[in-house]
C-alpha positions as CSV (number, residue, x, y, z in Angstrom):
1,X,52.5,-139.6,118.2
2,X,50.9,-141.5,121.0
3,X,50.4,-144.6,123.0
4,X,47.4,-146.3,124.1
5,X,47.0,-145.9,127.6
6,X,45.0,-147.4,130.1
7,X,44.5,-146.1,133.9
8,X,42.5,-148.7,136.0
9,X,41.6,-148.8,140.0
10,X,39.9,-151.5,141.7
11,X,36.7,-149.5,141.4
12,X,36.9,-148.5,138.1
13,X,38.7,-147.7,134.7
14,X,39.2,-144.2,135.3
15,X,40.4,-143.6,131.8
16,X,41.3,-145.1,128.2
17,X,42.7,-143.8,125.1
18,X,45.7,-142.3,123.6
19,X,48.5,-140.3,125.5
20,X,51.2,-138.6,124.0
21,X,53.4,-138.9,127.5
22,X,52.0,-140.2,130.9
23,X,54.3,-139.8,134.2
24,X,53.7,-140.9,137.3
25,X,55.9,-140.8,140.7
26,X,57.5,-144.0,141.3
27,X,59.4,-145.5,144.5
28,X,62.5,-144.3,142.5
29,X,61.3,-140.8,141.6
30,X,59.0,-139.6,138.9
31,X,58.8,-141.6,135.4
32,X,57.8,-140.1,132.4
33,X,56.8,-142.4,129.8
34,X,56.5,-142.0,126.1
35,X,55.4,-143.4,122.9
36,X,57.4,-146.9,121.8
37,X,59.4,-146.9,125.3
38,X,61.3,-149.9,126.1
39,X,59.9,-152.2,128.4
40,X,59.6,-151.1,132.0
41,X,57.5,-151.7,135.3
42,X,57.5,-149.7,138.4
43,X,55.8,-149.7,141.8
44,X,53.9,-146.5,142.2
45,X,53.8,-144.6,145.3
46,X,51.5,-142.0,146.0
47,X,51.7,-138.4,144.4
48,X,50.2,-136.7,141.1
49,X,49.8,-139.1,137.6
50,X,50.1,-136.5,134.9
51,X,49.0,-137.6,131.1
52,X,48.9,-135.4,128.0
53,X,45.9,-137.2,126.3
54,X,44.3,-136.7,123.1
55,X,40.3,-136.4,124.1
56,X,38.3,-136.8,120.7
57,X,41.5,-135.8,119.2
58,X,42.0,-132.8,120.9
59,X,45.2,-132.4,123.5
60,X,44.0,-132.3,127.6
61,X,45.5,-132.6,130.5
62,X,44.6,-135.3,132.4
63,X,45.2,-135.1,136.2
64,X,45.4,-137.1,139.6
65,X,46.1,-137.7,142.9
66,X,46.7,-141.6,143.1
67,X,47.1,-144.4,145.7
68,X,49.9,-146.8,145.0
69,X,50.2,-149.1,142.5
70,X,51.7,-150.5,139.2
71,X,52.9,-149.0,136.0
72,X,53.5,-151.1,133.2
73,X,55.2,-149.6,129.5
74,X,55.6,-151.6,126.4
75,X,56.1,-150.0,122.8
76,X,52.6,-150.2,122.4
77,X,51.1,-149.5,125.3
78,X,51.0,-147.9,128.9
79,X,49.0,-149.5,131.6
80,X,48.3,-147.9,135.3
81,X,47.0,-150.1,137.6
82,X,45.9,-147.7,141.7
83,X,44.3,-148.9,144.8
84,X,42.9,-145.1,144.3
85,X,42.3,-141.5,142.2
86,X,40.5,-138.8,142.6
87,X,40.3,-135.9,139.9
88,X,40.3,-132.0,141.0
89,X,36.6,-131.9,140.9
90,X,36.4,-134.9,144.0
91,X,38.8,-133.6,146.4
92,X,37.5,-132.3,149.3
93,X,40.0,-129.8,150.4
94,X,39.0,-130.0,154.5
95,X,38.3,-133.8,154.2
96,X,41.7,-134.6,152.9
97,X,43.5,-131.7,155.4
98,X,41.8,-134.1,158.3
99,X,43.1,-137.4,156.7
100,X,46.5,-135.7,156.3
101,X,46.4,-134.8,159.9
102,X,45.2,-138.1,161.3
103,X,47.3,-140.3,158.9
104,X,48.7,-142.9,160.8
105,X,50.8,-144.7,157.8
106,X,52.8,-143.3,155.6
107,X,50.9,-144.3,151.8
108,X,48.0,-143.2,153.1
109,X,49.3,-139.5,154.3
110,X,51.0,-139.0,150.9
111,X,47.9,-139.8,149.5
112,X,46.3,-137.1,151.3
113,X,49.0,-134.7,150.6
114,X,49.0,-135.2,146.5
115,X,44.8,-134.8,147.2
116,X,45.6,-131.1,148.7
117,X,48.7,-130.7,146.1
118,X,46.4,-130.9,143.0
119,X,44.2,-128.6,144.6
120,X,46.7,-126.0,144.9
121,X,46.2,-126.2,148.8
122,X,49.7,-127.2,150.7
């Protein structure tokens, strides 16, 4: 069973399709979501969003380090809304050690931190 889902930053839609759970970290903790929840909206604070999507029907795991933001459930549907995500593939490990060290404000240093947490690199 699965929901349609739909993860969105101001630059782009970053994905769209079906998941068969999405959680994301919210400013109350992490929140996973499931097909036909009841109603619900959360704040999002920065961490790793986690979906299990079906990908021309086949299961994947979709995974990112995101900004904050907005999550929205309904029965019949899930929509993510980030002021940022990057994948695996676009974090640069150094870049993102330097941002972590330089952060001034708190968002954007746990931004940096889930960047070098999805790579594996603490």
């Amino acid at each position: 069973m699965t929901v349609p889902f739909k993860l969105v930053s101001p630059a782009k839609l970053i994905f769209e399709g079906e998941a068969e759970l999405v959680i994301a970290v919210t400013t109350e903790g992490e929140e996973g979501i499931l097909p036909r929840h009841a109603p619900f909206l959360a704040a999002l604070k920065p961490g790793i969003l986690r979906a299990n999507i079906l990908e021309n029907g086949t299961p994947k795991r979709l995974e990112l380090a995101t900004g904050e933001g907005f999550m929205q459930a309904l029965p019949d549907r899930v929509t993510v809304l980030v002021d940022q995500a990057v994948t695996f593939e676009e974090v640069d490990v150094e870049q993102a050690r330097a941002e972590l060290a330089v952060a001034a404000d708190p968002p954007s240093a746990e931004f940096a931190r889930a960047k070098l947490q999805l790579t594996g690199h603490h």
